[in-house]
Backbone of each chain as ProteinMPNN parsed JSONL, in Angstrom:
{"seq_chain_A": "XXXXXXXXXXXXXXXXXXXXXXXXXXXXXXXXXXXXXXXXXXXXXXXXXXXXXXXXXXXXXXXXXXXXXXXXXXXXXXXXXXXXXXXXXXXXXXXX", "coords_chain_A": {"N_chain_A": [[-17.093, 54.012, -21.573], [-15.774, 54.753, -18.996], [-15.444, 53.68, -16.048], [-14.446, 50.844, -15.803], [-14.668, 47.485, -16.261], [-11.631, 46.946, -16.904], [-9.413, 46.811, -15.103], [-10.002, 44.282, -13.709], [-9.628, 42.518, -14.561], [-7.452, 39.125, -15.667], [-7.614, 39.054, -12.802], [-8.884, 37.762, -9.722], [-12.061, 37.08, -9.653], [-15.297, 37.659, -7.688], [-18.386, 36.998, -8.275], [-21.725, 37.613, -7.938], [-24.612, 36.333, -8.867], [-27.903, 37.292, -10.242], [-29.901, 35.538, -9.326], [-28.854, 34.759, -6.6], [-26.504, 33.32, -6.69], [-23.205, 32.504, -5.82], [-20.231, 33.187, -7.731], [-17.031, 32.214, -8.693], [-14.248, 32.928, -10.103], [-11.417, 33.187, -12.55], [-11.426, 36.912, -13.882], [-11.763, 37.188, -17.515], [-12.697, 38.003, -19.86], [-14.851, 40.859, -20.687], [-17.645, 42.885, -22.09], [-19.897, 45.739, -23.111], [-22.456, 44.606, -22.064], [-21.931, 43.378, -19.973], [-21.34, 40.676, -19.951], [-19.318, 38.395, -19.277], [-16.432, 36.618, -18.978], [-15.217, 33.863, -17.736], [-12.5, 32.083, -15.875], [-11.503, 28.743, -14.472], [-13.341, 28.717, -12.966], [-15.693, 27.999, -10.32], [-18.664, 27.353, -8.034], [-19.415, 28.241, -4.737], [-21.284, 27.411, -2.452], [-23.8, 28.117, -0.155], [-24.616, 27.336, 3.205], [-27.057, 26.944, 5.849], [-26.701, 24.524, 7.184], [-24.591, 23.064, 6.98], [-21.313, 23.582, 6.181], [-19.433, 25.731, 3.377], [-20.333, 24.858, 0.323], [-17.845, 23.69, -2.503], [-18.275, 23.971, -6.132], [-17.225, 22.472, -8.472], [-16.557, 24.639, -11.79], [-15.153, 25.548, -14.208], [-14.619, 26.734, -17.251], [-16.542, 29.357, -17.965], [-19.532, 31.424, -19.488], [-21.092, 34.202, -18.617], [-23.93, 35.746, -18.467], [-24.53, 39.07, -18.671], [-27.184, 40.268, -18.224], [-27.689, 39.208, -15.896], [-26.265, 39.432, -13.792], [-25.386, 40.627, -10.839], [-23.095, 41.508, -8.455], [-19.63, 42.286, -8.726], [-16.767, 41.304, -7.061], [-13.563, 42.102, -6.565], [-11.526, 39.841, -5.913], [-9.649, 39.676, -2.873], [-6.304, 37.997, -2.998], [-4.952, 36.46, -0.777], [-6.391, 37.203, 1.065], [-8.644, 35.55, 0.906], [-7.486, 32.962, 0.767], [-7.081, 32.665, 3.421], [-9.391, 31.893, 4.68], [-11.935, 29.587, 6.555], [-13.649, 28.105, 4.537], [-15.278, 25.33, 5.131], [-15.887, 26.038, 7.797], [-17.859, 27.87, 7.636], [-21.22, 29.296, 7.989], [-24.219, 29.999, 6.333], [-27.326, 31.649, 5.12], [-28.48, 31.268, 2.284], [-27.993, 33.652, -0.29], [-30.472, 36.011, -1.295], [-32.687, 36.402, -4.078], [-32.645, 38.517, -6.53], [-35.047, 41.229, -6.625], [-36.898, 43.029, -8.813]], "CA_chain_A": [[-17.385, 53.615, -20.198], [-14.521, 55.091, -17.714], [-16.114, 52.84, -15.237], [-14.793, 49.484, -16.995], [-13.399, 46.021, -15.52], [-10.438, 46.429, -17.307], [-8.616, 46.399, -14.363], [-10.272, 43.204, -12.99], [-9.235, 41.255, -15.849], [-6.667, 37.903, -15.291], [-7.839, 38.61, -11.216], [-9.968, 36.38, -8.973], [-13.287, 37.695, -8.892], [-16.497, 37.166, -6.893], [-19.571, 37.077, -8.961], [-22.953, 37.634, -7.414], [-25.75, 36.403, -9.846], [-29.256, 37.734, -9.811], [-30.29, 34.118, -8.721], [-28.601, 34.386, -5.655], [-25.383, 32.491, -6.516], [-21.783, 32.831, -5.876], [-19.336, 32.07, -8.885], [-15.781, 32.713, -8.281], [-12.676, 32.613, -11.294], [-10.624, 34.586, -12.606], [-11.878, 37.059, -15.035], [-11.265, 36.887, -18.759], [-13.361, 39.122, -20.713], [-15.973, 41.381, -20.565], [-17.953, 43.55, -22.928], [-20.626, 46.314, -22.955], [-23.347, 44.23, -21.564], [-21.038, 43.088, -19.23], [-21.397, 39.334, -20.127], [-18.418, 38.003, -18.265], [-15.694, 35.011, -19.525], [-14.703, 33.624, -15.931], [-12.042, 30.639, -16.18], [-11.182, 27.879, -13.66], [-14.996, 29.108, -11.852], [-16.445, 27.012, -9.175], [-19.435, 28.1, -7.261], [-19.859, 28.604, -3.591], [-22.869, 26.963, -1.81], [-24.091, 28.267, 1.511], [-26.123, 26.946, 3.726], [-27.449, 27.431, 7.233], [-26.212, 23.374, 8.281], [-23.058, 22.887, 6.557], [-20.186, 24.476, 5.727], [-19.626, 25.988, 2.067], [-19.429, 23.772, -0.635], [-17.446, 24.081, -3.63], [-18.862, 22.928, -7.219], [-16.027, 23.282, -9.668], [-17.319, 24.493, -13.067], [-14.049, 25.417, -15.439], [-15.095, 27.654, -18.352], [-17.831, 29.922, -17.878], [-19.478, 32.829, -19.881], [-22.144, 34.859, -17.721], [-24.703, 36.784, -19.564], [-24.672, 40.595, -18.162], [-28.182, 40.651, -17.539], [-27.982, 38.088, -14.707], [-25.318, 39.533, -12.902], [-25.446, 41.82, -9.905], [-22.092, 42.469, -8.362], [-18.513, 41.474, -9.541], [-16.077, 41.631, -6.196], [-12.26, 41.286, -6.745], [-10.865, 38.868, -4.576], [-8.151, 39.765, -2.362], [-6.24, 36.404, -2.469], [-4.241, 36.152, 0.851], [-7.553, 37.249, 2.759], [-8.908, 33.989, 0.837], [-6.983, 31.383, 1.427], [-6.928, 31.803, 4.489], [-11.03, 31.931, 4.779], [-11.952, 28.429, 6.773], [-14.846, 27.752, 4.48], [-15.782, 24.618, 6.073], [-16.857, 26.72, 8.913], [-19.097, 29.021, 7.257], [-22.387, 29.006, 7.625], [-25.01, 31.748, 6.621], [-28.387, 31.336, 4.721], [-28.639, 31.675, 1.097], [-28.531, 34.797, -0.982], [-31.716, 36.604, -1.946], [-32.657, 36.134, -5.726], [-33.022, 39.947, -7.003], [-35.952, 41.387, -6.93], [-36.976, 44.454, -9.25]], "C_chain_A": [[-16.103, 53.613, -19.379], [-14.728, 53.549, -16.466], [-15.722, 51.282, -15.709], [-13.98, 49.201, -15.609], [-12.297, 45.914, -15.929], [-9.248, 46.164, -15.703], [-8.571, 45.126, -13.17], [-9.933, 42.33, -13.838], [-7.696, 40.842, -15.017], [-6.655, 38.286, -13.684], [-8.587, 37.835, -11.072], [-11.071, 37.401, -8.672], [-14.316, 37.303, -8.642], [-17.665, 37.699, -7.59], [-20.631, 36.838, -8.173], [-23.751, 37.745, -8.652], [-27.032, 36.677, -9.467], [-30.342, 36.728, -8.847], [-29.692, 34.104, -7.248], [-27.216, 33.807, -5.327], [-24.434, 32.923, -6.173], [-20.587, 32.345, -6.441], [-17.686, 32.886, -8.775], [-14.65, 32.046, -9.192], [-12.22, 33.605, -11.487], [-10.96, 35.432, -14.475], [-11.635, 37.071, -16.324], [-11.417, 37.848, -19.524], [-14.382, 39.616, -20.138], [-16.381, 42.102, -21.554], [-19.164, 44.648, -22.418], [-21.728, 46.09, -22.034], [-23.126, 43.768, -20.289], [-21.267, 41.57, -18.483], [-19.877, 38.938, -19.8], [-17.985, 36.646, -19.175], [-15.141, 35.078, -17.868], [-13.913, 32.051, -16.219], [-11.831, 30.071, -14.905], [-12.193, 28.672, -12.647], [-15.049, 27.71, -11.025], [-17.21, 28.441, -8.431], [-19.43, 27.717, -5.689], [-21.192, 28.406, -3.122], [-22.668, 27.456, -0.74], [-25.08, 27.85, 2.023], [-25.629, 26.777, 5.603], [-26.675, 25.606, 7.788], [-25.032, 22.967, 7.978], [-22.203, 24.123, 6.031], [-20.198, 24.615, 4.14], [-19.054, 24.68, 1.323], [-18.772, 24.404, -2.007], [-17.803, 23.418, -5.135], [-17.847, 23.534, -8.183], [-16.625, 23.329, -11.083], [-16.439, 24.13, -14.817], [-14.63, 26.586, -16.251], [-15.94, 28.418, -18.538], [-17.626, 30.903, -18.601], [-20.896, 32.788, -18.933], [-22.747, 35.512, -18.549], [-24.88, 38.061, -18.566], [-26.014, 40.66, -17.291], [-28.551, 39.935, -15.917], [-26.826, 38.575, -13.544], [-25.849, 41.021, -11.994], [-24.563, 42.442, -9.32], [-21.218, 41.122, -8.672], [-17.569, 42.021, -8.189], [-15.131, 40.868, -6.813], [-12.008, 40.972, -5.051], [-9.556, 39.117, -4.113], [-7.153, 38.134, -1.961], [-5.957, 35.568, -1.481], [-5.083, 35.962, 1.717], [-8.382, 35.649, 1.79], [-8.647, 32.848, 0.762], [-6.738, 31.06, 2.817], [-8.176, 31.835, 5.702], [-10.933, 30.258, 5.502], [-13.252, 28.19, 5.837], [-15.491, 26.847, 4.765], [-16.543, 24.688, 7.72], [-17.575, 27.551, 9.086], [-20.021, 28.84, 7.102], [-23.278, 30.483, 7.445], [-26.106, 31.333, 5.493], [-27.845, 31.778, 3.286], [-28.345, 33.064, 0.633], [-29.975, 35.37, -1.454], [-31.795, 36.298, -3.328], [-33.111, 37.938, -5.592], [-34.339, 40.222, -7.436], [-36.254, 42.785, -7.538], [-38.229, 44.773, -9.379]], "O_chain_A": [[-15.476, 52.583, -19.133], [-13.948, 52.604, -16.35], [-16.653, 50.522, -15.976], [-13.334, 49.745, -14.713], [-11.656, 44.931, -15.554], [-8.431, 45.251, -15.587], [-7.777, 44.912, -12.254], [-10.083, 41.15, -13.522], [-7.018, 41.519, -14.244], [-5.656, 37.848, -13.115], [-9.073, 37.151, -11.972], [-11.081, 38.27, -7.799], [-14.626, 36.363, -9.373], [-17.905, 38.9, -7.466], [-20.582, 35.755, -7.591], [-23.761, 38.731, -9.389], [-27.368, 36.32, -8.338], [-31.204, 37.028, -8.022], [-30.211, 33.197, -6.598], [-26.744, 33.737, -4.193], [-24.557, 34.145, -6.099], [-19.936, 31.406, -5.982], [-17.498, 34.102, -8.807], [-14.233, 30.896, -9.053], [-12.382, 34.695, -10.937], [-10.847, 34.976, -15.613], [-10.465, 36.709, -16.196], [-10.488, 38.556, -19.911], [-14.913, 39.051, -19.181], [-15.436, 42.197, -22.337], [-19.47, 44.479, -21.238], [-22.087, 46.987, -21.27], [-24.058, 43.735, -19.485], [-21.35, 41.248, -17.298], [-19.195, 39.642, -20.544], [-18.717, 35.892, -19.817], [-14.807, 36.006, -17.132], [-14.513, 31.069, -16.657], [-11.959, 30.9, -14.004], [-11.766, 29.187, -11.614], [-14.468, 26.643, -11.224], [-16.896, 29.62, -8.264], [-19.448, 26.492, -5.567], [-22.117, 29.174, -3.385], [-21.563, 27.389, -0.2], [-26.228, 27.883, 1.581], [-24.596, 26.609, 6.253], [-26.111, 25.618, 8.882], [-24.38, 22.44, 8.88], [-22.489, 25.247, 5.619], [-20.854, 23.785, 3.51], [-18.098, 23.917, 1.46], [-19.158, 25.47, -2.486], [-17.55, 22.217, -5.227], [-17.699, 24.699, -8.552], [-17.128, 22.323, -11.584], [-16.615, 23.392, -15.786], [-15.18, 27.447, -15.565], [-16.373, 28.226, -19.674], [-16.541, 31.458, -18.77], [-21.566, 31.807, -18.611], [-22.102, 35.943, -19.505], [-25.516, 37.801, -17.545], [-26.077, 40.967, -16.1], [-29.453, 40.179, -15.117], [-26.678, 37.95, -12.494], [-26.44, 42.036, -12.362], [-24.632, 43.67, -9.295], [-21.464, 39.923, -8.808], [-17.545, 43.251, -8.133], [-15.229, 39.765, -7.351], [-12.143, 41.406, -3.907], [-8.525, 38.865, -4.738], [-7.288, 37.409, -0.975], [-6.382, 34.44, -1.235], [-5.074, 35.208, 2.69], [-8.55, 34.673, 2.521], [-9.381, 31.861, 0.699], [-6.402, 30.009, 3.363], [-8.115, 31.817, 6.932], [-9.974, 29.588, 5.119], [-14.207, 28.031, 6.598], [-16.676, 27.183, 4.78], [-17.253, 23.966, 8.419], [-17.992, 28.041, 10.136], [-20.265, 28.18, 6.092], [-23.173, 31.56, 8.031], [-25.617, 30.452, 4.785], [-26.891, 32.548, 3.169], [-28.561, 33.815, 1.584], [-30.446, 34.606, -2.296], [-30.743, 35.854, -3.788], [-33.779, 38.428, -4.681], [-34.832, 39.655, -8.411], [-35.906, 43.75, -6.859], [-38.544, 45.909, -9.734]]}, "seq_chain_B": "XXXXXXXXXXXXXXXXXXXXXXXXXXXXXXXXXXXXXXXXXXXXXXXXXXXXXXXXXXXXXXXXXXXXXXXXXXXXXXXXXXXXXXXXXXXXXXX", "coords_chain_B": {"N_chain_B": [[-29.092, 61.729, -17.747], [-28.381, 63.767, -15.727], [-28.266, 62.446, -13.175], [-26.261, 61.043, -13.592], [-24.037, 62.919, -13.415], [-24.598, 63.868, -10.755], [-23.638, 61.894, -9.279], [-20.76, 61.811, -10.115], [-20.093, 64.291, -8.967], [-20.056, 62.833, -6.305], [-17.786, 61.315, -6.25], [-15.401, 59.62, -3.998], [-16.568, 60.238, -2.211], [-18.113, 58.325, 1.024], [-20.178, 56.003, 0.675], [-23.627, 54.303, 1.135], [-24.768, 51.166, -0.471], [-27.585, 50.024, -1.239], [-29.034, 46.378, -2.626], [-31.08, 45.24, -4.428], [-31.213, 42.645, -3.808], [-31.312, 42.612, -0.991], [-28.472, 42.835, 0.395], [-26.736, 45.096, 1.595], [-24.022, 47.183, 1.067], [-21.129, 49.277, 1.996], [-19.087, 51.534, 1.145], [-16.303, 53.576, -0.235], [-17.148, 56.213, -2.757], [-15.531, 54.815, -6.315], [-16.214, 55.451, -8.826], [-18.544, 55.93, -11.304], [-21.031, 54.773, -14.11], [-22.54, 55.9, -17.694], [-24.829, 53.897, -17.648], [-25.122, 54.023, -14.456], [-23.802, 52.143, -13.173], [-21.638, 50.927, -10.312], [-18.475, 51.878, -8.475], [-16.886, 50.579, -6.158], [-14.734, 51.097, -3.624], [-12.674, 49.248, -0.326], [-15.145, 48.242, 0.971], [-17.424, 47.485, 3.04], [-19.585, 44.887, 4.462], [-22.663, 45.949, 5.766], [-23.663, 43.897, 7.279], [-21.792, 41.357, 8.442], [-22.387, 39.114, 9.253], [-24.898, 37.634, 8.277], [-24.169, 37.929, 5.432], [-21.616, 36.876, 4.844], [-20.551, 36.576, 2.259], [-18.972, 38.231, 0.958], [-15.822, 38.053, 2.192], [-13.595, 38.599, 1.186], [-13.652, 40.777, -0.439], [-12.385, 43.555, -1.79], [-12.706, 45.707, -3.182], [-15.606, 46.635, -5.165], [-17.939, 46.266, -8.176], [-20.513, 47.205, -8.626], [-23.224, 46.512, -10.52], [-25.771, 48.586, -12.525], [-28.815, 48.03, -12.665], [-28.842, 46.51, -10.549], [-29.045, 47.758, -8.07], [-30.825, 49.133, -5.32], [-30.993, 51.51, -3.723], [-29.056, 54.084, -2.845], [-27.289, 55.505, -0.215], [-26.638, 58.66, 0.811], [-24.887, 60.791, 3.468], [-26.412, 63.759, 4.393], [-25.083, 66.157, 4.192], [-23.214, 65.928, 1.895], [-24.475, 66.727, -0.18], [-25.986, 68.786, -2.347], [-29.381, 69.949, -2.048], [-30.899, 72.103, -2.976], [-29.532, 72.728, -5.739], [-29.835, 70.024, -6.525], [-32.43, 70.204, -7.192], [-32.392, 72.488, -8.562], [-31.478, 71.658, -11.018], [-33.044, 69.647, -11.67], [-35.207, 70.88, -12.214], [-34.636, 72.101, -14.922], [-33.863, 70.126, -16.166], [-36.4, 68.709, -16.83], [-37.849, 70.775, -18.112], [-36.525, 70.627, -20.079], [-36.876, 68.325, -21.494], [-39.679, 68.827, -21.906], [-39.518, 70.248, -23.96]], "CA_chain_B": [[-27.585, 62.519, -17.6], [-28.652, 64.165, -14.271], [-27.863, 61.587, -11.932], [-24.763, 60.339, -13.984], [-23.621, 64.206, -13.208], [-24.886, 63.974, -9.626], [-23.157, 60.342, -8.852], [-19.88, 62.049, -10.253], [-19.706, 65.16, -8.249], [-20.338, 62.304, -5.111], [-16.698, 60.234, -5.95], [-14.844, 60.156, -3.606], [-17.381, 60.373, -0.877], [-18.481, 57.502, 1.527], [-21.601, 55.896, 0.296], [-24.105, 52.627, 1.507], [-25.612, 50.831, -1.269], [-28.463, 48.377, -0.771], [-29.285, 46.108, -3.656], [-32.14, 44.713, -4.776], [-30.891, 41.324, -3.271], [-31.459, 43.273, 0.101], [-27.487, 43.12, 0.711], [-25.91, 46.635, 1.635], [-22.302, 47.216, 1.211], [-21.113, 50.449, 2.207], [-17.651, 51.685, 0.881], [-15.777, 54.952, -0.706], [-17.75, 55.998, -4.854], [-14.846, 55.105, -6.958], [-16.606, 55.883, -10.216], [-19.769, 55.488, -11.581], [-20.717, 55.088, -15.86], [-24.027, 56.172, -17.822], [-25.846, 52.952, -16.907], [-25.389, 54.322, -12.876], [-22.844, 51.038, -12.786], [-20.915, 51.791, -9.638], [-17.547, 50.575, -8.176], [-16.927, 51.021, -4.249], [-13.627, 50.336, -2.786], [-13.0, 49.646, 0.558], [-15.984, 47.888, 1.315], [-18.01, 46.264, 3.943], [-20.979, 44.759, 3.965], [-23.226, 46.456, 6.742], [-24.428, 42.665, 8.049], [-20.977, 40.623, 7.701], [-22.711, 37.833, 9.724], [-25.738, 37.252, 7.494], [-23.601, 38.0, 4.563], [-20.117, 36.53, 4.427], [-20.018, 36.186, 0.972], [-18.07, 39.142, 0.697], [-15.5, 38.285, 3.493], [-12.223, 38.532, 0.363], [-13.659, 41.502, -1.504], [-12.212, 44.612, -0.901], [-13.42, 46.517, -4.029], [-16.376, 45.668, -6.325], [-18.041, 46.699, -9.432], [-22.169, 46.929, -8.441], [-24.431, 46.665, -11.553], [-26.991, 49.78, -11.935], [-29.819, 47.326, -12.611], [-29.337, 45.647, -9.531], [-29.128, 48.718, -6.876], [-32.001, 49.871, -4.872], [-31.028, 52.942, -2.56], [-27.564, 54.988, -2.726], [-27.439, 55.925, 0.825], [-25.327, 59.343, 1.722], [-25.073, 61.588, 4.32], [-27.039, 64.59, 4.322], [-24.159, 67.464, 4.358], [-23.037, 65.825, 0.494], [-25.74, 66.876, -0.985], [-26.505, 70.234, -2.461], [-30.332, 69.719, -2.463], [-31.398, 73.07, -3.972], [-29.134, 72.798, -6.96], [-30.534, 68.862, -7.862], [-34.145, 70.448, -7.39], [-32.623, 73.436, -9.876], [-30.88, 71.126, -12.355], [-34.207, 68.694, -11.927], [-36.243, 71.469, -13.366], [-34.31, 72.253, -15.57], [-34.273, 68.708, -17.259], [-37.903, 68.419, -16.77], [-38.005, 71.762, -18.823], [-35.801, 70.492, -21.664], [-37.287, 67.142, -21.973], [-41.108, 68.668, -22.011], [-39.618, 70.37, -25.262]], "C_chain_B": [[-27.433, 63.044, -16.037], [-27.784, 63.455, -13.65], [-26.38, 61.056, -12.122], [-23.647, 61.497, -13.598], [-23.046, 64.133, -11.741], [-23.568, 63.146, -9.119], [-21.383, 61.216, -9.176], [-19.249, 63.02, -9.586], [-19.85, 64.204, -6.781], [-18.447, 61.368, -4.813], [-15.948, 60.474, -4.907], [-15.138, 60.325, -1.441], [-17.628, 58.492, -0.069], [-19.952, 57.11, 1.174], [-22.583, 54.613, 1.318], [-24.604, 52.233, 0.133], [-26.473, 49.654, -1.479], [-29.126, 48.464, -2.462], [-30.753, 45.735, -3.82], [-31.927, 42.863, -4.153], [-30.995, 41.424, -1.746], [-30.165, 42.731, 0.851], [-27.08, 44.853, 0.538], [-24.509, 46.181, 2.114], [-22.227, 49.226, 1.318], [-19.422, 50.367, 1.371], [-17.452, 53.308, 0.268], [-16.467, 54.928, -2.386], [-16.486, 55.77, -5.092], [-15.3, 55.762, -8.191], [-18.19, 55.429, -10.609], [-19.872, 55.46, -13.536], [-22.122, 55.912, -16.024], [-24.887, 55.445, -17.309], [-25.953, 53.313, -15.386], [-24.885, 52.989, -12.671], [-22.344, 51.695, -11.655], [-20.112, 50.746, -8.924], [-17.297, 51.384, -6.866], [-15.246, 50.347, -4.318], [-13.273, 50.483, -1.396], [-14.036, 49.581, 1.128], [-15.937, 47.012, 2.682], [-18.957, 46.234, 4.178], [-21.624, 45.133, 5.609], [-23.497, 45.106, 7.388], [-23.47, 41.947, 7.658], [-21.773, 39.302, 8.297], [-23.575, 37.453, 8.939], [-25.483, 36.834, 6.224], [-22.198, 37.66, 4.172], [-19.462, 36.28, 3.081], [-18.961, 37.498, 0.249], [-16.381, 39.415, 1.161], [-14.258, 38.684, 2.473], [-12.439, 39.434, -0.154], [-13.42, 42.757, -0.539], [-12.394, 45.95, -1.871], [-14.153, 45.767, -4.686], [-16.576, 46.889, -6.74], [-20.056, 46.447, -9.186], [-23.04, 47.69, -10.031], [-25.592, 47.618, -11.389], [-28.314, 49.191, -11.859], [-30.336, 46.97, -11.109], [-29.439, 46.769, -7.821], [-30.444, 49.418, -7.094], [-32.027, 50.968, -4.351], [-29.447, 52.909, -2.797], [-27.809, 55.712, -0.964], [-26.392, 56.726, 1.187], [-25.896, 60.203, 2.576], [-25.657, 62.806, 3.601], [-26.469, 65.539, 3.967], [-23.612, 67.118, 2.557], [-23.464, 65.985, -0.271], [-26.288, 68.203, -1.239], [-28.192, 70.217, -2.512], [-31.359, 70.826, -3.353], [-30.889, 72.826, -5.439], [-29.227, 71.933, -7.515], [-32.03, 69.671, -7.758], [-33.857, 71.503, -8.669], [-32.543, 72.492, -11.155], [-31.698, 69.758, -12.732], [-35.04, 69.348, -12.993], [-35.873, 71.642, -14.494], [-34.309, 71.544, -16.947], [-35.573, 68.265, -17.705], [-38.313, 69.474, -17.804], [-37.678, 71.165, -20.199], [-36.143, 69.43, -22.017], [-39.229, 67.669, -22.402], [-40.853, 69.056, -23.672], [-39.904, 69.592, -26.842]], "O_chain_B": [[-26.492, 62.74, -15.304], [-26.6, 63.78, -13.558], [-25.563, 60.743, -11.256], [-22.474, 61.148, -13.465], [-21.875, 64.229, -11.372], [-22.598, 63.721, -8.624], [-20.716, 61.142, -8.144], [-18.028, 62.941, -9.448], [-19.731, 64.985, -5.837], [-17.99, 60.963, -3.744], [-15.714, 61.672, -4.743], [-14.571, 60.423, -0.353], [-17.262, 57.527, -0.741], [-20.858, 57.913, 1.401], [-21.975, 54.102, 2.258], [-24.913, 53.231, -0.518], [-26.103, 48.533, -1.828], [-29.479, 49.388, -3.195], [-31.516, 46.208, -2.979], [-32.856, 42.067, -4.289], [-30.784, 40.379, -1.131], [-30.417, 42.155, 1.909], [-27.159, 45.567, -0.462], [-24.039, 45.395, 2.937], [-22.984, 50.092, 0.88], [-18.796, 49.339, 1.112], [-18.372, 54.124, 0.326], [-16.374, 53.947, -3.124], [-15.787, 56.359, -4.268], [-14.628, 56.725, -8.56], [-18.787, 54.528, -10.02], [-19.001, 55.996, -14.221], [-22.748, 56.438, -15.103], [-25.742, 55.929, -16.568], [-26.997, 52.876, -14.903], [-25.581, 52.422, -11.829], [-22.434, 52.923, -11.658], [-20.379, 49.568, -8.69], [-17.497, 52.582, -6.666], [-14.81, 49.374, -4.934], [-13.421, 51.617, -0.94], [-14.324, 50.522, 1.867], [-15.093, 46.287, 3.208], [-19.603, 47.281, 4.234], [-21.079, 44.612, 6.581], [-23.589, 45.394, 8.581], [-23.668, 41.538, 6.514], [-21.673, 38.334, 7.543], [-23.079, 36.416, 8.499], [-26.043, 35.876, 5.691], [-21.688, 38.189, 3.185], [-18.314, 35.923, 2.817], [-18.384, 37.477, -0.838], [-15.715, 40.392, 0.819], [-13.575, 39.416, 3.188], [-11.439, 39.639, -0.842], [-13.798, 43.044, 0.597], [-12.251, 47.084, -1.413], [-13.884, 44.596, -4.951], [-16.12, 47.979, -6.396], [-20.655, 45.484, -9.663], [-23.297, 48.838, -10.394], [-26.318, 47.584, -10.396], [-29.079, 49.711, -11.047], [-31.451, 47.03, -10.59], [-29.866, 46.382, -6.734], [-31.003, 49.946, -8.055], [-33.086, 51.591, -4.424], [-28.764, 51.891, -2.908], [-28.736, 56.512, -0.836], [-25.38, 56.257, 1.709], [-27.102, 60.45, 2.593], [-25.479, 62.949, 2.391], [-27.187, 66.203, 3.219], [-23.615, 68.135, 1.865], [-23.073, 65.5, -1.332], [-27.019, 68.73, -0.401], [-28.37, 70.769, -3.599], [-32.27, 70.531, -4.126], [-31.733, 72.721, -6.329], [-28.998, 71.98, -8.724], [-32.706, 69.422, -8.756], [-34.64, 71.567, -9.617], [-33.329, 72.528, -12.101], [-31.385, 68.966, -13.621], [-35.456, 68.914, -14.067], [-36.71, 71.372, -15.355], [-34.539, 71.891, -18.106], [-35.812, 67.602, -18.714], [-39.246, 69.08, -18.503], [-38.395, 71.208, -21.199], [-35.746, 69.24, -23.166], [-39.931, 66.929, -23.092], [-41.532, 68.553, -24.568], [-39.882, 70.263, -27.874]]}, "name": "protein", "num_of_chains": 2, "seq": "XXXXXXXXXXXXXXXXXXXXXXXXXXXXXXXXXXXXXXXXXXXXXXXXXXXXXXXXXXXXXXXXXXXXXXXXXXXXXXXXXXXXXXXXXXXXXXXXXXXXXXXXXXXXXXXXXXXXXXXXXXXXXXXXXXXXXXXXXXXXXXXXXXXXXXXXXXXXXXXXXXXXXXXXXXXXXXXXXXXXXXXXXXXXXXX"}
């Protein structure tokens, strides 16, 4: 698989799960299925009346099948994101 | 194999790709695998207002599961030679 994450490994990347979520660490591992190790994660809440929240998780593995996209995080353009002033509706849950 | 063919003679090109989560990100193919995995760089998401969850990513890695439509321009596209190298497969698979 030419196509691999190796070059997203020890970055910050943006996980979109099939559920809708948004889980954000820095990646660790990956494998074939492309079940995901993500360390120092926290997820990203959105919502239409408040600003994003942050839920810190720590240690995560992702199972492949649940995942939809994997964005690396440019870090400069996110720190200096206000997320307290973001608002925007949910994610979709994936539908196939 | 087809499409994994197709998708490879496309790198390179400007694509859209709407998911099954009915987010579209548009960006440049970097690569694609067998599964039709595909990584864009140089993205942006066609609706940043609806969608801000992208506002830090400036390449991703989109799962083939989860994409609904590859959206390119018309002129990138040989369309006789996927209709030849359709039959063709359609031929060698009836075997």
């Amino acid at each position: 698989m030419a196509n691999a994450l190796e070059s997203y490994i020890d970055h910050t990347v943006s996980v979109i799960t099939n559920d809708g979520r948004q889980i954000v660490g820095t990646l660790k591992g990956f494998d074939q299925t492309i079940n995901l190790i993500l360390d120092e994660s926290h997820e990203r809440v959105y919502s239409n009346t408040q600003g994003v929240e942050q839920v810190v998780l720590g240690l995560y593995i992702i199972r492949g099948d649940n995942i939809a996209v994997i964005g690396e995080v440019d870090d400069d353009t996110d720190s200096s994101l206000d997320l307290s002033n973001i608002k925007a509706e949910p994610l979709n849950p994936v539908v196939h | 194999m087809l499409f994994y063919s197709f998708f490879k003679s496309l790198v390179g090109k400007d694509v859209v790709v709407e998911l099954k989560n009915d987010l579209s990100i548009c960006g440049t193919l970097h690569s694609v695998d067998q599964f039709l995995n595909i990584k864009l760089t140089e993205i942006t998401v066609t609706d940043p207002d609806k969608y801000p969850h992208m506002l830090s990513v400036k390449n991703c890695f989109i799962r083939g599961s989860v994409v609904r439509y590859v959206q390119l321009p018309a002129d990138e596209c040989d369309t006789q030679l996927l209709q030849d190298a359709a039959r063709k497969e359609a031929a060698q698979s009836k075997q």
